[in-house]
C-alpha positions in Angstrom: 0.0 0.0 0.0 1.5 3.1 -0.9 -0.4 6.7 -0.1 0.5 10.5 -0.1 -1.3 12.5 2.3 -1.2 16.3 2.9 1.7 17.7 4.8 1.1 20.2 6.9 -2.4 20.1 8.8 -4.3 17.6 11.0 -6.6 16.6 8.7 -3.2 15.2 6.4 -1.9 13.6 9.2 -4.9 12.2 10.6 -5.3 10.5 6.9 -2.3 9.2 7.2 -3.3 7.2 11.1 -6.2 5.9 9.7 -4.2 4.3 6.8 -1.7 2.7 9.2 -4.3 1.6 11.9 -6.1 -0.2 8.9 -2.2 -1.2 7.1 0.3 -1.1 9.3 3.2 -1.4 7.2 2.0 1.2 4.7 4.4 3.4 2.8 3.3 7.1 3.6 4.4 10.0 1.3 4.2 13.8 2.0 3.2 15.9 -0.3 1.9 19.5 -0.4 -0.5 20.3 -2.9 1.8 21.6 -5.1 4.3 18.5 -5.4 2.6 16.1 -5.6 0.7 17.2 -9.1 4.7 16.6 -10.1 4.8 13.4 -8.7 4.8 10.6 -11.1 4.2 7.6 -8.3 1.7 4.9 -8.7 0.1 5.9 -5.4 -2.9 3.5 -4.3 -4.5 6.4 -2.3 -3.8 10.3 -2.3 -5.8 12.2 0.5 -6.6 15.8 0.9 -4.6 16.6 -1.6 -5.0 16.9 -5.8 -4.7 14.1 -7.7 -1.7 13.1 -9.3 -1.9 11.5 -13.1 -1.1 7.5 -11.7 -2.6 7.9 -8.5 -5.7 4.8 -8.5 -7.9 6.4 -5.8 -8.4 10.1 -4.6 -9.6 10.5 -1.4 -11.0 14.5 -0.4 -13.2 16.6 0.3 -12.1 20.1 -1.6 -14.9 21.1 -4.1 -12.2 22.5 -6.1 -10.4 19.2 -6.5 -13.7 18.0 -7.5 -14.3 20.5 -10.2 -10.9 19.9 -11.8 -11.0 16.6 -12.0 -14.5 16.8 -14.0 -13.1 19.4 -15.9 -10.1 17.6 -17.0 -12.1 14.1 -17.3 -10.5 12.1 -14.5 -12.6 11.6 -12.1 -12.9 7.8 -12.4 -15.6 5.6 -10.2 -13.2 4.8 -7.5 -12.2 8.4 -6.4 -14.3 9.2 -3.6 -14.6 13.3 -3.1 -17.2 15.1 -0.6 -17.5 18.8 -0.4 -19.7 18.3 2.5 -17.8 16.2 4.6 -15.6 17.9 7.1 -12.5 16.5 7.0 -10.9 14.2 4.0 -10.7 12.0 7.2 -13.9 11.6 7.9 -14.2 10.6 4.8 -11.4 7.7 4.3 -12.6 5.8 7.8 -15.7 5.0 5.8 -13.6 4.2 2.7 -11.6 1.8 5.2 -14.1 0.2 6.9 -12.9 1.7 10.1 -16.2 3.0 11.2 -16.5 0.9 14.9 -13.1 1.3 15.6 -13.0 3.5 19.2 -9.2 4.9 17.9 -10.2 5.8 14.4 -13.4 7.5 15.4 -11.2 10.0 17.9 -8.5 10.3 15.0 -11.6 11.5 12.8 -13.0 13.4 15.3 -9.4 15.3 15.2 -9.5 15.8 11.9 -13.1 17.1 11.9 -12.4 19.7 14.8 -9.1 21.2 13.5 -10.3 21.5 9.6 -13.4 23.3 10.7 -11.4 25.7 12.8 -12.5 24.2 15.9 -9.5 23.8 17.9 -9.4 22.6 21.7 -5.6 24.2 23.3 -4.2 19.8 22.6 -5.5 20.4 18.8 -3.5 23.6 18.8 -0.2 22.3 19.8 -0.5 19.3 17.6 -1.3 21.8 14.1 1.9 23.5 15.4 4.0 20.9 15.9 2.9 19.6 11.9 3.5 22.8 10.8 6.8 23.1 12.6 8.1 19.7 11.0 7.6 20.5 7.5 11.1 19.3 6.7 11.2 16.3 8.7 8.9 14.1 7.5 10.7 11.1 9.3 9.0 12.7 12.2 5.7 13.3 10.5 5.3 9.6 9.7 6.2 8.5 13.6 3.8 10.7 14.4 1.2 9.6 12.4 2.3 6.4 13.6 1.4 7.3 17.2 -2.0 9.3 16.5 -3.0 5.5 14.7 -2.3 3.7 18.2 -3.0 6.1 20.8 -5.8 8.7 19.2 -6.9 11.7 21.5 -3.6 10.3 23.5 -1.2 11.2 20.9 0.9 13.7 23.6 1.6 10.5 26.2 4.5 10.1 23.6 7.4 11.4 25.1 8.8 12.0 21.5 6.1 14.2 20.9 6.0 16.1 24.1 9.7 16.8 23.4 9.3 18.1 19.6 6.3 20.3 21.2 8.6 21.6 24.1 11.2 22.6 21.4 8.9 25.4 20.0 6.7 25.8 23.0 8.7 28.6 23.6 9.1 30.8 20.9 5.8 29.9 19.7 4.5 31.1 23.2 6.7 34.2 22.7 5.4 35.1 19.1 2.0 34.9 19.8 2.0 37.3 22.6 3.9 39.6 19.8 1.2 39.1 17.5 -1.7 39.6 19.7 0.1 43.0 20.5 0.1 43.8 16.9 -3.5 43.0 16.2 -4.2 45.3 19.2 -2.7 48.3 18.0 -3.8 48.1 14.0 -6.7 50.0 12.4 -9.8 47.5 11.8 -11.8 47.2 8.8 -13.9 44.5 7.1 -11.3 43.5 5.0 -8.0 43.2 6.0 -4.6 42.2 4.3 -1.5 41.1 6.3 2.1 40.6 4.8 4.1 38.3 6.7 6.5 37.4 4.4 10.2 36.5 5.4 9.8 37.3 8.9 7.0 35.1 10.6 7.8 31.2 11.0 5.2 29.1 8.9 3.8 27.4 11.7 2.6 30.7 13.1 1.6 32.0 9.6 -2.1 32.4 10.1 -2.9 33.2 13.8 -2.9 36.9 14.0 -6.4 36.6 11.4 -7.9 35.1 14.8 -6.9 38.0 16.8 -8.0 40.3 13.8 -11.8 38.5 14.2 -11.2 39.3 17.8 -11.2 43.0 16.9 -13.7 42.6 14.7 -12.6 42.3 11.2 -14.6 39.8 8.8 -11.7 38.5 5.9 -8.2 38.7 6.7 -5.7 38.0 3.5 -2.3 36.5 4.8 0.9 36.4 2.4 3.4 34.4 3.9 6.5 31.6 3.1 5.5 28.5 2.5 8.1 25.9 2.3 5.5 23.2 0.9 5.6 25.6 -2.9 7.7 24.8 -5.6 10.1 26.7 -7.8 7.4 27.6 -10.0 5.9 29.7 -6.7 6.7 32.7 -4.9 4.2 33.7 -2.5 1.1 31.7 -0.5 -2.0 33.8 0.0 -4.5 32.0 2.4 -7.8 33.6 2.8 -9.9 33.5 6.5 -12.9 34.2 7.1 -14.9 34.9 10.7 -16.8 32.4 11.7 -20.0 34.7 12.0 -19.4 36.4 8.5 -21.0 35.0 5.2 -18.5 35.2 2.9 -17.2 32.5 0.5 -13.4 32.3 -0.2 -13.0 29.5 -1.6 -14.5 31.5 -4.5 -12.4 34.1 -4.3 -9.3 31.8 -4.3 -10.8 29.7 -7.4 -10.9 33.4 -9.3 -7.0 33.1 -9.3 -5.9 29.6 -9.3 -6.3 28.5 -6.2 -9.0 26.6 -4.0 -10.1 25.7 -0.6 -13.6 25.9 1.7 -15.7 28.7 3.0 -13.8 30.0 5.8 -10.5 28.7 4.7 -8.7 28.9 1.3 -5.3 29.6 -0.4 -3.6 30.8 -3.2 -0.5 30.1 -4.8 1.3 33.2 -6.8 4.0 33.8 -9.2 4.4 37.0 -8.9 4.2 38.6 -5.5 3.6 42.0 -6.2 0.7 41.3 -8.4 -0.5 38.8 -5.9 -1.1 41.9 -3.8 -2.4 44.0 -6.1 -5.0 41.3 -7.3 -6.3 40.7 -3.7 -6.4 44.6 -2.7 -8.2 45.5 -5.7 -10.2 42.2 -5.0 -11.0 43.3 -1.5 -11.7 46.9 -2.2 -14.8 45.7 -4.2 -16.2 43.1 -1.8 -15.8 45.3 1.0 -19.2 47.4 2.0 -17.2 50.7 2.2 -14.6 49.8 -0.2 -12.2 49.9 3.0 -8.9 47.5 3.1 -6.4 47.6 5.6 -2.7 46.4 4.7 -0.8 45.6 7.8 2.8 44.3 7.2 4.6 42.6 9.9 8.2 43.8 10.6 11.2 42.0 12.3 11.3 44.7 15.1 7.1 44.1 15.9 8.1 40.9 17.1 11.5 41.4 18.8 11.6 41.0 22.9 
């Protein structure tokens, strides 16, 4: 059995338990969704991520994965994609036959909390530490290995505990930073934050939550993201608040990229026109035609 899963969220990760609770000795790939449209293995399952050209079975649940695939004419019988489903995990334990099993019921559950934005403090700290290990994928696996025998338990590892206490404290550190930033900003509807080459990635999209704190409905976040290719300069992922109807993933599909509701991203080429596009995109959708830009500076986050 070999399978690529997502790289760096829960919902990736989780996919990748429930393989090796149902095949122990499966080979797991990482891929983000970038690579692995390069990737010319004959993978048996991809999940929550594009389908590759000799991948047998796609496992998701991004509406714009579905679309492409209709579009290009390769959505065979066997691929299994839900829009509505929560999670691409919730998803494969029925594709597994895992649906009575106590462990991959929590591991879904996981997966379901933390891709609806949903996160208990334990979910936090686990999305870190993914995030965080982006080019260790030795580690990603172990842990994957540990969420498919102890579930909700996964941080009785010691191995875990000790990759979380390694960035506990910056992380810690940072956040404080940020939540002094989003304190001092202007607020408006729509809001664009530049992050690049100064926040890690792992921390790449918090200060949007502070932002809906204050009271801002769309925050646009350009920040590094090791999982793009050559081809790639700059990720742009769009969040929404929770209380606001707004759909990004349309917004996202206007310039190549895709995602949910609340949650979407954006790969560009070009990063001043990626800013351009989404200020000028922003400035229409906004009721006043109001868009904040904040850009994040080295000394804003300097003890």
């Amino acid at each position: 059995m070999k399978v690529a899963v997502h790289i760096s969220d829960c919902d990736g990760i989780c996919s990748a338990a429930l393989v090796l609770r149902k095949y122990p000795y499966a080979e797991i790939d990482f891929h983000s969704n970038q690579s692995i449209l390069s990737s010319q293995e004959p993978y048996d399952l991809v999940i929550d991520l594009p389908k590759p050209i000799n991948a047998k079975v796609n496992i998701d649940h991004h509406y714009t994965n579905l679309e492409r695939l209709k579009k290009e004419g390769r959505l065979d019988n066997e691929d299994i994609i839900d829009p509505e489903a929560p999670s691409a995990a919730s998803v494969l334990i029925k594709y597994l036959n895992l649906n009575n099993d106590p462990i991959a019921k929590e591991i879904v559950e996981m997966a379901n909390l933390t891709d609806t934005g949903n996160f208990t403090e334990e979910l936090l700290k686990l999305d870190k530490i993914i995030k965080a290990s982006q080019d260790d994928t030795d580690f990603l696996y172990y842990l994957a290995k540990v969420l498919s025998e102890k579930g909700k338990r996964v941080f009785d590892d010691e191995k875990v505990k000790e990759k979380w206490a390694k960035i506990q404290a910056e992380y810690n550190r940072l956040r404080e930073k940020l939540q002094k930033l989003a304190d001092s900003v202007v607020i408006t509807d729509f809001m664009i934050v530049d992050e690049r080459m100064v926040l890690p990635y792992y921390l790449a999209k918090d200060i949007a939550f502070y932002l809906f704190e204050r009271g801002a409905k769309v925050v646009a976040l350009f920040y590094d993201d090791p999982g793009l290719n050559e081809t790639y300069r700059v990720k742009c992922s769009l969040r929404v608040a929770k209380d606001y109807d707004f759909d990004a993933r349309r917004v996202a599909e206007k310039f190549g990229g895709g995602g949910h509701t609340k949650a979407a991203g954006i790969p560009f080429k070009d990063v001043i026109l990626a800013l351009t596009n989404i200020v000028s995109e922003f400035a229409s959708l906004s009721p006043n035609g109001q868009v904040a830009y904040v850009r994040i500076r080295k000394e804003h986050l300097r003890a």
